[in-house]
C-alpha positions in Angstrom: -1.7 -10.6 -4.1 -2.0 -12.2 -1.3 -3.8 -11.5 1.6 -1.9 -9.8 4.6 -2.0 -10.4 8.5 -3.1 -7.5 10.5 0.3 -6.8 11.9 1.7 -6.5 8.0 -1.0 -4.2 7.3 -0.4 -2.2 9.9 3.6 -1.6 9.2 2.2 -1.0 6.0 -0.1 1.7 7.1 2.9 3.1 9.5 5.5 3.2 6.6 2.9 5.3 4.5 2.6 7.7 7.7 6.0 7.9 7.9 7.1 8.9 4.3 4.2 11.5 4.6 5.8 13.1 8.1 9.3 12.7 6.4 7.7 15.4 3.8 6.2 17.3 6.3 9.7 17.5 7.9 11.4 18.6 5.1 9.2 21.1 4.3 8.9 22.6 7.6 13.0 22.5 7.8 12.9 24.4 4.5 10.7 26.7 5.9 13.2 27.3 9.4 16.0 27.8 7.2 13.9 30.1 4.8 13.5 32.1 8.1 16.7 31.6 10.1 19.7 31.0 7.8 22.6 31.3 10.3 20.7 27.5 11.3 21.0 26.2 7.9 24.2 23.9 8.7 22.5 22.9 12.2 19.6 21.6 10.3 20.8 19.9 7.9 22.6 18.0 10.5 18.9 17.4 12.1 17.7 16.6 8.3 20.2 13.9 8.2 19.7 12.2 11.7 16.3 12.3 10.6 16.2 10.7 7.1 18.5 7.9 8.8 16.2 7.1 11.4 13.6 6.9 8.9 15.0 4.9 6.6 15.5 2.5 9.4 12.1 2.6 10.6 10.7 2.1 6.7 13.3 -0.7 6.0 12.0 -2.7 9.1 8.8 -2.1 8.3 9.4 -2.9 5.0 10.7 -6.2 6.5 7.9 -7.1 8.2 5.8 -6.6 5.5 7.6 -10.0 4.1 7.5 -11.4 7.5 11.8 -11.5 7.9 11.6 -8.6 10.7 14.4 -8.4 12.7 12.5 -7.5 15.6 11.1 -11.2 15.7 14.4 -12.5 17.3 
């Protein structure tokens, strides 16, 4: 393996944080929902935004993590 810069470790750190507050999301949407269920179709619109923003988020982390970021440009 080799060894990373400490901007690629950090993205890499980030993406972990951000997979574990994606979880935390989903579980506390589940919990809302659980709760109030006339929201259930509001939050799953909220569920979605959010799994595409971070999915966008991961991917250019991701990207950095081989140093291709588009961010760099």
């Amino acid at each position: 393996m080799k060894d990373l810069t400490e901007d690629q470790l950090y993205a890499r750190t980030l993406s972990s944080h951000i997979d574990n507050n994606a979880e935390a999301v989903k579980r506390l949407m589940m919990i809302v929902v659980a709760a109030i269920p006339h929201l259930d179709d509001q939050i799953a619109g909220l569920m979605n935004e959010w799994h595409s923003i971070n999915h966008t988020i991961n991917a250019e982390l991701k990207a950095e993590l081989k140093g291709k970021s588009k961010l760099d440009n």
